[in-house]
N, C-alpha and C positions, 0 to 999 in steps of 0.2 A: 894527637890528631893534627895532619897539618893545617896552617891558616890560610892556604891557599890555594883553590881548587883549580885545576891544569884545567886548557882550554877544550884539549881531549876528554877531558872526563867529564867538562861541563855540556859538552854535544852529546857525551851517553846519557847522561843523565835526563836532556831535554827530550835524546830522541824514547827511553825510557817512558817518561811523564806522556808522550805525546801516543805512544802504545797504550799508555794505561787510560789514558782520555777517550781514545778511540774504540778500548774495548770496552768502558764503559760506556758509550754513545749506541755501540751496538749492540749491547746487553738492552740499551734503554730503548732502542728499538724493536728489539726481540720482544722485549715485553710489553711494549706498547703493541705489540702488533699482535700478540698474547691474547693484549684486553678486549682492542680490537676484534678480532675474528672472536673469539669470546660470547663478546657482545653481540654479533650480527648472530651467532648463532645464534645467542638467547631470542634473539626478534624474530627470528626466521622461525623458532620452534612453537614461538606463541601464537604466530601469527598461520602456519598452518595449526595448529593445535586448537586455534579458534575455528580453522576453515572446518577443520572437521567434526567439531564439534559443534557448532553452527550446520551444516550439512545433516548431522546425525538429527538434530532436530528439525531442520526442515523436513526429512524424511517421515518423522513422528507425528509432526503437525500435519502432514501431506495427510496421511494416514487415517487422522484422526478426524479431520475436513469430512473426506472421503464419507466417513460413518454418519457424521452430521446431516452429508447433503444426500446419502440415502434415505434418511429418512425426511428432511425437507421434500424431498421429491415423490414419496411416499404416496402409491393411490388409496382414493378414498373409496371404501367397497359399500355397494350400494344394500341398500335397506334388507333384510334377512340372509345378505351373502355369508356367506361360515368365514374365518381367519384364514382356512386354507392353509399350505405350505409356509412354516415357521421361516425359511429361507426368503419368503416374498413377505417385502417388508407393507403393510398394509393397515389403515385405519378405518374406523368407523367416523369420525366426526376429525374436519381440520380443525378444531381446538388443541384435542388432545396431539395430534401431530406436531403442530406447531409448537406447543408447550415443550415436546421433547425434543426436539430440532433443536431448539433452542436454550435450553440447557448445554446440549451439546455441543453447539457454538458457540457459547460461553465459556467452556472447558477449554477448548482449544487457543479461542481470543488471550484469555488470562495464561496461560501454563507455556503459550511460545507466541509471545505478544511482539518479537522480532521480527518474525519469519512471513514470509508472503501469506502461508496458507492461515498465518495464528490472524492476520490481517484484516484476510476478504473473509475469515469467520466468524469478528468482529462487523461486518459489514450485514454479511446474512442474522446476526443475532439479531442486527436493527429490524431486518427483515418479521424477521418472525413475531416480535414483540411486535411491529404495525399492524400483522392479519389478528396479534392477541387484545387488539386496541386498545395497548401500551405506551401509547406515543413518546410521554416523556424520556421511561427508560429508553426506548428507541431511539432519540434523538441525545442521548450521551455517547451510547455506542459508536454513533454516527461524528460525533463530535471527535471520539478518540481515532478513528480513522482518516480522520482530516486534519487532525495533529500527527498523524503517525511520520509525515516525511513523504510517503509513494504519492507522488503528486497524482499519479494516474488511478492509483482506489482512491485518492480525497476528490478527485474530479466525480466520481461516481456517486461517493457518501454527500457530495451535497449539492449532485442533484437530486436525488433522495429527500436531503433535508430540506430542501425548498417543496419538493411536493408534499410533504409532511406538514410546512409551515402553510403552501395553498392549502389542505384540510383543515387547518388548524385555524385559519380567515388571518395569518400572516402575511398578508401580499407583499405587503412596502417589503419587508423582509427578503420574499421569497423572489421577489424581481430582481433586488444587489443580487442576488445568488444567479439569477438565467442569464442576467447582463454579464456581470463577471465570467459564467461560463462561456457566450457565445466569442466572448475577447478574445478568454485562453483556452482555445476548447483542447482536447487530450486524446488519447488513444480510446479510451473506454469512453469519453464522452466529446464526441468531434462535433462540430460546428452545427452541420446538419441536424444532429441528434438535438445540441441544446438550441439552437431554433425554432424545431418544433415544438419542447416543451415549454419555450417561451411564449410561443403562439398559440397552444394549448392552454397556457393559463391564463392570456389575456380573452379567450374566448368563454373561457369558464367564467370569470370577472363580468362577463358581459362585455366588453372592450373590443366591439367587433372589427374597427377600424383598427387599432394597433396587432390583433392578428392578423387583419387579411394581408395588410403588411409583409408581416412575417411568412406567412405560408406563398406570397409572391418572390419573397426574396429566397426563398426556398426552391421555387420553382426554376426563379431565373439562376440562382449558381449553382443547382445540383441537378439539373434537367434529367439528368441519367437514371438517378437514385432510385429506391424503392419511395423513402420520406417523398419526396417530389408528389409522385400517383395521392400519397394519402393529403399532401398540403393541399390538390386539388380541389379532393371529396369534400375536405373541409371547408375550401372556398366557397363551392356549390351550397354546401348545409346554411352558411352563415354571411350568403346575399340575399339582399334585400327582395322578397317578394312582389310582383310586378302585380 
């Protein structure tokens, strides 16, 4: 072997090494770009994979709401009326309706406790345990819908829970809750709205000066409103007689 490598051979040799370098670069970009695209696949298929199956259950939950709040909405037939048509959904006594309402918006709460509909039938289970004067179960349900995240059902569940704690002789309580709301009031629970049940409970209280208050300041920013007409009526009930 000789001991001396030509200058010619040593430029093949470099240009050589400098191919094998680069087709190894491109190999390692082939395959990174492999792992890549790979990987985005795997994300893109989890993530509609979730979509759809998220979808499929809100569909279920939708559903299953649906059954719940026919029968929440359920008329109550009056004293010796017959059952009538099995398709018309109908009670004797709101106990017993309420009681199954309510199971069945428990079903739904717990089995797609994600989903809007598994949500707001968590919101009506409160519902129905308040008409079964249940308050306490009812005010967990309420509690789990105001931790759920949808700022606009926890604005609803506790105005809720503030009328529950007003029955309850909670006031100091249920005041944090109507102040807080009128601050940040929400879609399902706008300014208007918790104004009035603010003024509403101060009148209940006895507190006729911090309602009339209220049912003024009602007047004056929402002049248009329907709340407006009734802050009035209220005005009138709960001035001073001359």
């Amino acid at each position: 072997m000789p001991e001396h490598i030509s200058r010619k051979e040593l430029k093949t040799d470099e240009f050589r090494d400098t191919l094998a370098h680069g087709a190894e670069a491109v190999l390692s970009h082939q395959q990174l770009a492999l792992y890549v695209v790979g990987g985005i696949a795997v994300i893109l298929l989890a993530v509609f994979g979730w979509r759809f199956y998220a979808e499929r259950q809100t569909v279920k939950a939708a559903a299953a709401y649906d059954d719940a709040m026919k029968i929440f909405k359920a008329r109550i037939r009056t004293a010796g009326e017959p059952a009538g048509d099995p398709t018309d959904i109908t009670y004797s006594e709101d106990k017993n309706k309420y009681d199954d309402a309510e199971k069945k918006f428990e079903a739904v709460a717990k089995t797609y406790p994600r989903t809007r509909p598994g949500q707001i039938s968590a919101y009506y289970a409160a519902l129905c345990l308040e008409h079964l004067n249940r308050d306490a179960e009812a005010a967990k349900w309420l509690d789990q819908v105001i931790g759920s995240g949808e700022a606009d059902f926890a604005s609803l569940a506790r105005l809720e829970l503030a009328q529950l704690y007003d029955r309850g002789g909670k006031t100091a309580d249920a005041e944090k809750i109507y102040q807080d709301l009128v601050a940040h009031p929400s879609v399902f629970v706008s300014k208007p709205v918790a104004l009035m049940a603010f003024a509403d409970h101060y009148r209940q209280t006895k507190n006729f000066a911090e309602a009339a208050k209220l049912y003024n300041e009602i007047k004056t920013e929402f002049p248009d409103s329907n709340l407006a007409q009734q802050a009035g009526q209220q005005l009138e009930l709960i001035a001073p007689k001359s």
